[in-house]
C-alpha positions as CSV (number, residue, x, y, z in Angstrom):
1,X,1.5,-47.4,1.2
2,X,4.1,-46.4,-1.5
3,X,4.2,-42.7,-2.2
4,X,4.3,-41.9,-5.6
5,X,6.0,-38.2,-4.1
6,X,7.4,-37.7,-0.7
7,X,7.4,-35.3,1.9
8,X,9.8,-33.6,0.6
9,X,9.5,-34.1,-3.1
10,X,9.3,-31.3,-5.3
11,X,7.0,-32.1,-8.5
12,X,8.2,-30.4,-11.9
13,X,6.3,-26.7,-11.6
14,X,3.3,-27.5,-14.5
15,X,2.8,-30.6,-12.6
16,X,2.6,-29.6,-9.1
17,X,0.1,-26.6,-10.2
18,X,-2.4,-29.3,-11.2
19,X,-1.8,-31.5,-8.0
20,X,-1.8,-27.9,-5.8
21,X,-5.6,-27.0,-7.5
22,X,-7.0,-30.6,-6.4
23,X,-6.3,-30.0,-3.1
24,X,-7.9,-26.7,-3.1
25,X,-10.5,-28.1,-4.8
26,X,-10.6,-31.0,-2.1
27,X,-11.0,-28.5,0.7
28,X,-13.3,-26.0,-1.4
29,X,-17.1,-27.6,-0.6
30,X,-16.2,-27.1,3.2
31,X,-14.0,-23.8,3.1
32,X,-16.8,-22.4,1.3
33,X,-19.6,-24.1,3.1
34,X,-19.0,-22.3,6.3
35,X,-19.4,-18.5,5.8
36,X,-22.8,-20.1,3.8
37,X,-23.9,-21.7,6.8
38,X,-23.5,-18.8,9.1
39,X,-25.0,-16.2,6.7
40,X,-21.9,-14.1,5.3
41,X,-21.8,-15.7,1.6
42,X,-20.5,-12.7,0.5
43,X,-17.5,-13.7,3.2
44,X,-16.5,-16.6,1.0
45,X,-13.2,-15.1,-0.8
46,X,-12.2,-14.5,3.1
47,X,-12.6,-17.8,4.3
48,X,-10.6,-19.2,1.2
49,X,-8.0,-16.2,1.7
50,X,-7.8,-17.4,5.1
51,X,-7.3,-21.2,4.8
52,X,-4.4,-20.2,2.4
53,X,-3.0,-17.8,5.6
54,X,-3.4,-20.4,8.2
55,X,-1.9,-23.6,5.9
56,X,1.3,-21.0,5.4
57,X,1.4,-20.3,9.2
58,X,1.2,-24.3,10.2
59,X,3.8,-25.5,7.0
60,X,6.1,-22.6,9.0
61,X,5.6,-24.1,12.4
62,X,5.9,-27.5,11.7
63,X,9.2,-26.8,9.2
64,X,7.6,-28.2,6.2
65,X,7.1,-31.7,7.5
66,X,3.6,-32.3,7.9
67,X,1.8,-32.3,4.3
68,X,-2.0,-30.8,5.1
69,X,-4.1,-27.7,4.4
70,X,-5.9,-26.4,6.9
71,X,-9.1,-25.0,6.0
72,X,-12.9,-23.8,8.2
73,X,-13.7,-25.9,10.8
74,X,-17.7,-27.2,10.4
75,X,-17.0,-27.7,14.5
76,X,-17.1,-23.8,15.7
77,X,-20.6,-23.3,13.1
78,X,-22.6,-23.3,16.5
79,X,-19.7,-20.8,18.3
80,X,-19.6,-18.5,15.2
81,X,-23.5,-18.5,15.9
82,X,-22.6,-16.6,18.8
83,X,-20.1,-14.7,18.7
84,X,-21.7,-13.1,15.6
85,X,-23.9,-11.5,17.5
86,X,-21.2,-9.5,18.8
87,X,-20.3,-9.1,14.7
88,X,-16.5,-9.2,13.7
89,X,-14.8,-8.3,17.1
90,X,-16.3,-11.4,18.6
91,X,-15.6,-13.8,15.9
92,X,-11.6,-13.0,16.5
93,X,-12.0,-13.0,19.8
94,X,-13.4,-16.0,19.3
95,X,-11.0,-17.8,17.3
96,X,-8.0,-16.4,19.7
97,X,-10.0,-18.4,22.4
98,X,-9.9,-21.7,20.4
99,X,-6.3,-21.1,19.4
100,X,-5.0,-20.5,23.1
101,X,-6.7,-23.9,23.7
102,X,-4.2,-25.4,21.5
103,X,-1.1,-22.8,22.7
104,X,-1.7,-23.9,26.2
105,X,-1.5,-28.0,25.3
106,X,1.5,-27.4,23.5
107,X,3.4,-25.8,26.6
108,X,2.4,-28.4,28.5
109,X,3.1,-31.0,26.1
110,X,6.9,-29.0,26.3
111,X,7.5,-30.1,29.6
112,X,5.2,-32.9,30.6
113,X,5.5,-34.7,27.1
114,X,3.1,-36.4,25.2
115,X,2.1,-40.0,27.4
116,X,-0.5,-38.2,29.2
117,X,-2.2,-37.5,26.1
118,X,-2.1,-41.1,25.0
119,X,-3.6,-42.2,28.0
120,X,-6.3,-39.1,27.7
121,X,-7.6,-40.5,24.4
122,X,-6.1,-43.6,23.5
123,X,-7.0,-44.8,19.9
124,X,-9.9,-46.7,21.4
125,X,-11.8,-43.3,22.2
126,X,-10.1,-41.4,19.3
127,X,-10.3,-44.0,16.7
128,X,-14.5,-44.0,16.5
129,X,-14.4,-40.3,17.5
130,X,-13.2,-39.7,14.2
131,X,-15.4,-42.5,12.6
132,X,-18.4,-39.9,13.9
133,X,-16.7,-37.3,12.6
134,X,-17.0,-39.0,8.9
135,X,-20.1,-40.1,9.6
136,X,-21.9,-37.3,10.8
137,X,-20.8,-35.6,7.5
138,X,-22.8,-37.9,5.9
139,X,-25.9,-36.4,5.3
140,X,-24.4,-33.1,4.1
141,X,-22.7,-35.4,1.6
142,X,-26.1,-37.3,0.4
143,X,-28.1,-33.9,1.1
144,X,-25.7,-32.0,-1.7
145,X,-25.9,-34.8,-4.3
146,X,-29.4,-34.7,-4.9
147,X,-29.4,-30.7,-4.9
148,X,-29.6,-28.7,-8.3
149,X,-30.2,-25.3,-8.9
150,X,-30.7,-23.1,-5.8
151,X,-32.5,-20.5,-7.6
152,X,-34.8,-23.5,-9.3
153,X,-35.7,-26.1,-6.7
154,X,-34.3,-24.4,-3.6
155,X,-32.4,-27.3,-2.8
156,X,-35.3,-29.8,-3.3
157,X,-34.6,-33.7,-4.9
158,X,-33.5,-33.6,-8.2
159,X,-32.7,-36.9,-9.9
160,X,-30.5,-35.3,-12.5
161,X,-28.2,-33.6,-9.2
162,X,-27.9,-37.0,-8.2
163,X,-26.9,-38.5,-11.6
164,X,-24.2,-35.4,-12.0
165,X,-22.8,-36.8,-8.5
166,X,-22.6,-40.0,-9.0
167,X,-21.1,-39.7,-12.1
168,X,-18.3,-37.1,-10.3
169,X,-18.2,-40.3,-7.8
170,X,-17.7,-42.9,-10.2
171,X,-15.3,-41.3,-12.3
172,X,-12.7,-40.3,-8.7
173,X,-12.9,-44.3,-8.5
174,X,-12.2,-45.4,-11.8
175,X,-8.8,-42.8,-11.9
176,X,-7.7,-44.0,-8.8
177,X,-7.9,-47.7,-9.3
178,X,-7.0,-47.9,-12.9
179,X,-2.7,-48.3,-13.1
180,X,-2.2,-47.8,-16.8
181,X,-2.4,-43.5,-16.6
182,X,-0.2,-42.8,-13.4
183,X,-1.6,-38.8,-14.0
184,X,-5.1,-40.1,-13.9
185,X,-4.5,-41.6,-10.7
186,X,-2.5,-38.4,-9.4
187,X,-6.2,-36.0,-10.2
188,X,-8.9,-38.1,-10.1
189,X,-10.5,-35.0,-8.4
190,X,-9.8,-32.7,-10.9
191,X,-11.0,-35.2,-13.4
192,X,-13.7,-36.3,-11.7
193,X,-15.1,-32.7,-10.9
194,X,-14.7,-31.9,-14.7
195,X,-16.7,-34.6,-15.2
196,X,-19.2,-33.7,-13.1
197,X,-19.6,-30.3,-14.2
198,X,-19.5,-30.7,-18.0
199,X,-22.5,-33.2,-17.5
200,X,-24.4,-30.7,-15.4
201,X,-23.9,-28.2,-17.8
202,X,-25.1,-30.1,-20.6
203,X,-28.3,-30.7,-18.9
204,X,-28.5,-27.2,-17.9
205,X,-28.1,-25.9,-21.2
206,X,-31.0,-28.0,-22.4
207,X,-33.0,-26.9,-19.5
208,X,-32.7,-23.1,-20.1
209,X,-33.3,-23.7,-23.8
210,X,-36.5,-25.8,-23.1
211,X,-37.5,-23.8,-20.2
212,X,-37.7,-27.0,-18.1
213,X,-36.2,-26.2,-15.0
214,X,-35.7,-29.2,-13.3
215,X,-32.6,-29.8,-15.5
216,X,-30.9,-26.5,-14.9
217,X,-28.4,-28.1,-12.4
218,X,-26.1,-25.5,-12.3
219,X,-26.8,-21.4,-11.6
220,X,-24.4,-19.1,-12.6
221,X,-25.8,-16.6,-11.2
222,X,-22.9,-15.7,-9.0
223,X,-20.8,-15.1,-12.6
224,X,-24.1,-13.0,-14.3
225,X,-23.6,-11.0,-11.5
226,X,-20.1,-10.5,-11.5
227,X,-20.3,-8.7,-15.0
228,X,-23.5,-7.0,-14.3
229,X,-21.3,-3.9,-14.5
230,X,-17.9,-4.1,-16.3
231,X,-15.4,-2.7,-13.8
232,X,-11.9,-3.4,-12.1
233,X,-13.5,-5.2,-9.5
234,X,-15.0,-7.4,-11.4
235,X,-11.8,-8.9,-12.5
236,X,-9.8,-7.9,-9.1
237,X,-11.7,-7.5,-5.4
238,X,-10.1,-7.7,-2.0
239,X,-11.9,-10.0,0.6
240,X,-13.8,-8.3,3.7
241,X,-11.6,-10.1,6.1
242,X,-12.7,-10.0,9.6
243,X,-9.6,-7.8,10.8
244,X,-10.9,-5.1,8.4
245,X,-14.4,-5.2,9.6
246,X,-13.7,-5.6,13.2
247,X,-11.6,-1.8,12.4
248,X,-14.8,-0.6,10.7
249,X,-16.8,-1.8,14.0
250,X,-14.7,0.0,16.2
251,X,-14.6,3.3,13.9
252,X,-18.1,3.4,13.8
253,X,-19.6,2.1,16.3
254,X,-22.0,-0.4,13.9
255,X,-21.2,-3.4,12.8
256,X,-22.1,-4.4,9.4
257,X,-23.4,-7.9,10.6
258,X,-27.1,-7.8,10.4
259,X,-28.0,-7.4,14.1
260,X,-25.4,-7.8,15.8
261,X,-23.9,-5.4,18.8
262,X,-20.4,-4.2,19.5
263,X,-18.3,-6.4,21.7
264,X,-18.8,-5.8,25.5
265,X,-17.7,-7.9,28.4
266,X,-20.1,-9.8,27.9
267,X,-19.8,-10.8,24.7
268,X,-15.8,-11.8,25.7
269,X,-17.3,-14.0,28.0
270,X,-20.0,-15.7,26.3
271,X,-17.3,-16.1,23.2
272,X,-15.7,-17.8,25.4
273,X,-18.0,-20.1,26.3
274,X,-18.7,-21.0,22.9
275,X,-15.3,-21.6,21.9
276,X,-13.2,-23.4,24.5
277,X,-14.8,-26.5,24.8
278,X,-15.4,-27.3,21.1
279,X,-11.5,-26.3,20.3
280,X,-11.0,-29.5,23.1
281,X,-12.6,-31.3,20.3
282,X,-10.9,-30.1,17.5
283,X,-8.1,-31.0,19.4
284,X,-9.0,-34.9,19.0
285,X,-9.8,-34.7,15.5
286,X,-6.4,-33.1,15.3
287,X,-4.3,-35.8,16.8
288,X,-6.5,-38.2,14.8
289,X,-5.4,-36.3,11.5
290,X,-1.7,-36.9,11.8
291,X,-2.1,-40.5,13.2
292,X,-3.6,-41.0,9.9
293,X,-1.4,-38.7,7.8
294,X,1.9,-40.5,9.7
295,X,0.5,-43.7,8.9
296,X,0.2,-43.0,5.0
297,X,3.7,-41.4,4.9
298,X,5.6,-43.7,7.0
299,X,6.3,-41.0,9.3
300,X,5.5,-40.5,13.0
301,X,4.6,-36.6,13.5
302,X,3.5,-37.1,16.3
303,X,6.0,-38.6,18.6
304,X,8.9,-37.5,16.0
305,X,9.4,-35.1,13.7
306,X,8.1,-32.2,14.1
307,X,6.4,-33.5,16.9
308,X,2.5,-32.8,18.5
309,X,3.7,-29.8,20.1
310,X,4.3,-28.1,16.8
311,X,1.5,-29.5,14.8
312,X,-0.3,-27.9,18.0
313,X,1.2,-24.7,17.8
314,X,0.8,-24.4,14.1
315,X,-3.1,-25.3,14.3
316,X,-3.7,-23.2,16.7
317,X,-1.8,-19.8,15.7
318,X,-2.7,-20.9,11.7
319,X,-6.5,-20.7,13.0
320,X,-6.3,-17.7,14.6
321,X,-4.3,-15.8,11.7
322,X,-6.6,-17.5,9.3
323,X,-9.7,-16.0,11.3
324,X,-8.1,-12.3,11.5
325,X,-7.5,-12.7,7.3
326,X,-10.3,-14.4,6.6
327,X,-13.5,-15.2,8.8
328,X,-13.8,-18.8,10.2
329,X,-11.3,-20.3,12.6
330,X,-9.0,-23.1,11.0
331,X,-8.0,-26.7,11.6
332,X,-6.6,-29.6,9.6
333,X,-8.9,-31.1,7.0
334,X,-9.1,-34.7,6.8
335,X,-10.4,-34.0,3.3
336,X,-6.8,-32.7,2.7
337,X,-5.3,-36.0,4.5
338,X,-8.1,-38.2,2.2
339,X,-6.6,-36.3,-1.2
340,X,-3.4,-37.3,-0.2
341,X,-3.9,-41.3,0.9
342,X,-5.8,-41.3,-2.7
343,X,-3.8,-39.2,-4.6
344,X,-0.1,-40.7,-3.1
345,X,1.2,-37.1,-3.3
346,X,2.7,-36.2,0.2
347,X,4.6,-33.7,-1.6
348,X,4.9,-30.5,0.9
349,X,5.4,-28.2,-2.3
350,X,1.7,-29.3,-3.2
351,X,0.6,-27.9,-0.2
352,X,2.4,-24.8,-0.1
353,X,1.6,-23.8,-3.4
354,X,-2.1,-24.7,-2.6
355,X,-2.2,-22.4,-0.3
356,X,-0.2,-19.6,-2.6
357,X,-3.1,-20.5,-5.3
358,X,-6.3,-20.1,-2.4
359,X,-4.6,-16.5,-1.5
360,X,-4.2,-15.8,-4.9
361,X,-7.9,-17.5,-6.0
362,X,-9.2,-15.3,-3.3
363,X,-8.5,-12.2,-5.4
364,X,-9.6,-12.8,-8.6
365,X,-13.4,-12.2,-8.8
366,X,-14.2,-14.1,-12.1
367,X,-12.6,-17.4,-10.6
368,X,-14.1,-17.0,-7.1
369,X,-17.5,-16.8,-9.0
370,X,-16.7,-20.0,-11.4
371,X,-16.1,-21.8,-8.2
372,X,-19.3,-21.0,-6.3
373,X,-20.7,-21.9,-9.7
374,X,-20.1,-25.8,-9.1
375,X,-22.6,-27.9,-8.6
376,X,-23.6,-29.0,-4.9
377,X,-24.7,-32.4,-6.2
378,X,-21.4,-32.8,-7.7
379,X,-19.3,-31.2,-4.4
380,X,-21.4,-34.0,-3.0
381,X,-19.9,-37.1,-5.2
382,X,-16.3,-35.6,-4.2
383,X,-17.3,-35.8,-0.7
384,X,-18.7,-39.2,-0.5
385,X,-15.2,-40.7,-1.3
386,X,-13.1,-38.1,1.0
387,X,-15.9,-37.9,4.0
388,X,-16.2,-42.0,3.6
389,X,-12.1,-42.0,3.9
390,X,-12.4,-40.0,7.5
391,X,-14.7,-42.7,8.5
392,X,-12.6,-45.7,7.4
393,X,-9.4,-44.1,9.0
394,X,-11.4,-43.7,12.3
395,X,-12.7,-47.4,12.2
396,X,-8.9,-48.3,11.6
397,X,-7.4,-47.1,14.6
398,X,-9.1,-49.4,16.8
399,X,-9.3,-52.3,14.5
400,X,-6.7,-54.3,16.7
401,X,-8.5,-53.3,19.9
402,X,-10.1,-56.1,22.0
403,X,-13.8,-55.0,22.0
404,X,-14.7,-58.3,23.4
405,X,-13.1,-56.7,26.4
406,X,-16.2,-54.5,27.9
407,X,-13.8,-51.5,28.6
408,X,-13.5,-50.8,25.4
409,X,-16.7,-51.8,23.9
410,X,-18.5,-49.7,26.4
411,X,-16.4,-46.7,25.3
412,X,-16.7,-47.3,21.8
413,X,-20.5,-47.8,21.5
414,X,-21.1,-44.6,24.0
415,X,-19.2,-42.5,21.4
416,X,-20.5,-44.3,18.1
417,X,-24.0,-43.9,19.2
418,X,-23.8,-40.6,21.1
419,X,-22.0,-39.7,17.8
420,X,-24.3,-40.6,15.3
421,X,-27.4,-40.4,17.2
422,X,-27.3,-36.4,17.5
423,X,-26.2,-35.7,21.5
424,X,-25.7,-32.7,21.7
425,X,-25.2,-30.5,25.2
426,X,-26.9,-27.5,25.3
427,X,-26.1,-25.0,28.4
428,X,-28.1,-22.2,29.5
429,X,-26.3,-19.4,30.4
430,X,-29.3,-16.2,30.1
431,X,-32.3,-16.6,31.4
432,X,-35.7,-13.6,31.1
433,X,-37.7,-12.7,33.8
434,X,-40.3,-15.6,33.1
435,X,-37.9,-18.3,33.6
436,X,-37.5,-19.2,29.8
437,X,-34.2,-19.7,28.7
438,X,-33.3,-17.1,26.0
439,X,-29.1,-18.3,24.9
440,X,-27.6,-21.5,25.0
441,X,-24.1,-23.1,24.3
442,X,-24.4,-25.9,22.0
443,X,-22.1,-28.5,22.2
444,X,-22.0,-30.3,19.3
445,X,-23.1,-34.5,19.1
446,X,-19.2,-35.0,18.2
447,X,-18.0,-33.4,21.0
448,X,-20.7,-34.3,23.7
449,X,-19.5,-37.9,22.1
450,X,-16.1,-37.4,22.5
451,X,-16.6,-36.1,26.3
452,X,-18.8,-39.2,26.6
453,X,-16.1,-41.5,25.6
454,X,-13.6,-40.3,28.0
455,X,-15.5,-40.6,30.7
456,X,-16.9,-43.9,30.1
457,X,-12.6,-45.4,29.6
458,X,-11.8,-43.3,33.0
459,X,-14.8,-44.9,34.8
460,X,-13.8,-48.6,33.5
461,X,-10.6,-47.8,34.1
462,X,-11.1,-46.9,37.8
463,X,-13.0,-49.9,38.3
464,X,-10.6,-52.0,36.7
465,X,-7.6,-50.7,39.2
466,X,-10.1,-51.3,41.9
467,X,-11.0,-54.2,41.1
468,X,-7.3,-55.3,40.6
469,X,-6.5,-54.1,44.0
470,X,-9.6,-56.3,45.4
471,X,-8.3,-59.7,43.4
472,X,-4.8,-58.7,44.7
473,X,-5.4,-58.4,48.0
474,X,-7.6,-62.1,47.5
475,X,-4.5,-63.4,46.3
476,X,-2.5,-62.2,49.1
477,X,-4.5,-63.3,51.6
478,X,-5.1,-67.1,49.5
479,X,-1.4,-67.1,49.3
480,X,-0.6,-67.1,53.7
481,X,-3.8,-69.4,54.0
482,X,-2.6,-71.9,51.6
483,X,1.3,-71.1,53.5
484,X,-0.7,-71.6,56.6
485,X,-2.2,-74.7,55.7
486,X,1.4,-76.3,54.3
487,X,2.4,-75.5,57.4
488,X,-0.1,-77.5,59.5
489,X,0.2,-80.5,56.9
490,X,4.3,-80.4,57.4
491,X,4.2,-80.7,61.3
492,X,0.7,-83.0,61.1
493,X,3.8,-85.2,58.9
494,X,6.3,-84.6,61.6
495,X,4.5,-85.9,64.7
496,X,3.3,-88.8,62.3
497,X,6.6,-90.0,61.9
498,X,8.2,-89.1,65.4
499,X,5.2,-91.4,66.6
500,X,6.4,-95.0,66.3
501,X,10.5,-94.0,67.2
502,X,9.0,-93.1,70.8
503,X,7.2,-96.5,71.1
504,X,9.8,-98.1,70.1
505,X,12.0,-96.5,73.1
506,X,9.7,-97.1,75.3
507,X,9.3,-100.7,73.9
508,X,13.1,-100.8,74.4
509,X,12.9,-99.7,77.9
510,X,10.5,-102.5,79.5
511,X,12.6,-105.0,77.9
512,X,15.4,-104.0,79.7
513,X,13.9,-103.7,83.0
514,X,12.4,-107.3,82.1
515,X,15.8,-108.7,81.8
516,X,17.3,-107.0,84.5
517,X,14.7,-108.9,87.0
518,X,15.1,-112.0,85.6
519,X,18.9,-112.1,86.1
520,X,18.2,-110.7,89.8
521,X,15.9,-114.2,90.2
């Protein structure tokens, strides 16, 4: 694939402001999505101020070589479940947990090198892992595009939602295909969201003057609100990032988390059972991101420059500083990695001033607002090209595999059906007095998938070895038979031949001893 800007290309500065907001507005729907999903909405200028912390923190550790933003992981939603209920405390202490998982594979990747890895997950167990991963966002994608108003249909079918999206979907397309406009194909997502959104607020605008609400697509409620009361906030506000509550928590002894308790030993250890094994996962959609990401740039990052132990280091440390500044522990987006295989911009000056524009974004309360104000159902036409991209890239990494070999095709339909079918591992760790089990670690379908899938290759694989040894040792022993046999066939051949010379001295003999008697006579 031909970059239109390299790793290292530097944009003029109008330009690469334009590129820098698509790729905040390619990470946005998740970023955002996350503090929604675990009930801190008000949390979302953190988790924004956060993604632009942790990208900063990997660019730094992989020395500006590796072009993707890092944003909330959908993977820890269960984990952030709960650690809440230990409120801020146990969501960092949480996300230092995930991140140590990373730290620790990197040190060993330092002195025992990356082929154990490789043989780990090979890209016939990562390849559909991160086809499930696509997939499994899916329905989030189809769910938001036929969403409107939450205030009006509380997120019911609306036809006009899904008109909006496709529209937002249609339009990415025809800006990236097209070759005349080389700047169309550069935004389509910027384009493409505009797009979107003026539809939906022509509809909307009809809808509030008719008093129909089925076509108010869009609620600005969050902006109304904003301005309720004309103050300094409402133009400049400082996120509530974890680090500031977890102080509060410790001051006072309450934690402004509905519920929750202050963290006790407990807690610690329950955060980490929530955390460690799904940051193993995170770790396979991490290698997966920059096999893609090196395949689009032409560049191995993972077995060159910078290397996995870098990309490791600056996942894992990025997540934790993200989580401490913002709320939600961090990894690499393949929405990110999806802008730039569409886009053609690999230009590390993108991403670094994307993440300057997200801390920035994540101060200014009127823009915050405008961009909870977008449209799911057009959120949802943006994600049906980048979500269908981490789907493809999955399916491609095994493409050249032999699945008529049943190794492989045993691994690969355990983890694609596991995957998509919804396995999901849930372990009881408290248990009442009656027996019934009252907590649970959830592992999620992707991970139980990906566990799956490992052990499915190490179990063919053993069997294959064994059976090796078995068909070895058969040949060994089919090799001295058949020597053996040769060997009975050479002197069967010997005494065959010595045969008639013996006959014929003996033959030789009694005609001598004839002749001698006669001359006697």
């Amino acid at each position: 694939m031909k970059l239109v800007y390299d790793v290292h290309d530097r944009p003029k500065f109008n330009k690469m402001l334009v590129f820098a907001l698509q790729q905040v507005l390619a990470i946005m729907a998740a970023t955002i999505a996350v503090p929604t999903i675990i009930g801190l909405p008000t949390q979302i200028p953190a988790a924004i101020l956060g993604a632009g912390v942790g990208t900063i923190v990997y660019l730094l550790f992989t020395k500006f070589k590796s072009p993707v933003f890092l944003g909330s992981s959908f993977a820890f939603l269960n984990s952030l479940g709960v650690a809440m209920a230990y409120g801020y405390c146990g969501i960092i202490v949480g996300s230092i947990f995930a991140g140590l998982v990373y730290i620790i594979i990197a040190v060993v990747i330092h002195f025992a090198g990356t082929k154990w890895v490789g043989k780990l997950m090979p890209p016939v167990i990562i390849g559909p892992t991160v086809a499930v991963i696509g997939l499994s966002l899916a329905g989030n994608a189809m769910g938001d595009m036929v969403k409107a108003s939450a205030d009006a249909l509380n997120g019911g079918y609306n036809l006009i939602g899904l008109l909006c999206g496709l529209v937002t979907f249609f339009v990415i397309i025809i800006c990236s295909v097209q070759k005349k406009y080389k700047m169309m194909k550069l935004i389509p997502f910027i384009i493409g969201i505009g797009a979107g959104y003026a539809l939906a607020t022509i509809f909307t605008g009809i809808g509030i003057a008719t008093g129909v609400e089925y076509l108010q697509v869009i609620n600005w409620q969050p902006l109304v609100d904003n301005f309720k009361e004309v103050t300094v906030q409402s133009f400049l506000n400082y996120p509530d990032f974890a680090l500031i509550e977890a102080i509060k928590e410790m001051v006072t002894g309450e934690s402004t988390i509905s519920g929750a308790q202050i963290l006790n030993g407990a807690g610690v250890a329950e955060a980490a059972l929530a955390f460690l094994p799904v940051a193993l996962v995170v770790f396979a959609e991490h290698i997966a991101d920059h096999k893609n990401l090196s395949s689009i740039i032409d560049k191995d990052l993972v077995e060159g420059e910078p290397g996995l132990k870098r990309t490791l280091l600056g996942d894992g440390v990025g997540s934790i500083a993200g989580t401490i500044f913002g709320i939600c522990p961090n990894t690499t987006y393949g929405e990110s990695v999806g802008c730039v295989a569409i886009t053609r911009n690999a230009s590390i000056s993108t991403i670094f001033t994307a993440a300057i524009m997200c801390i920035v974004l994540s101060f200014i309360s009127p823009l915050m607002c405008l961009l909870q104000t977008i449209p799911a159902c057009v959120m949802g036409g943006v994600c049906l090209t980048l979500y269908g991209f981490i789907a493809v890239s999955g399916l491609k990494m095994f493409k050249n595999i032999d699945l008529g070999e049943n190794k492989n095709l045993f691994t690969v339909s355990a983890i694609l059906i596991a995957g998509i079918g919804g396995l999901a591992i849930k372990i009881p760790y408290m248990i009442d007095g009656n027996g019934v089990v009252t907590k649970a670690i959830t592992i999620t379908s992707v991970a139980t998938a990906l566990i799956l899938g490992i052990a499915t290759y190490a179990v063919c694989n053993k069997l294959e070895k064994k059976d090796g040894a078995v068909e070895e040792e058969i040949e060994k022993k089919s090799i001295v038979t058949e020597a053996a046999v040769q060997v009975g066939v050479v002197d069967t051949l010997v005494q065959t031949e010595e045969a008639p010379a013996e006959e014929t001295a003996d033959a030789t003999v009694e005609a001598t001893e004839a002749v001698e008697t006669t001359e006697e006579n």
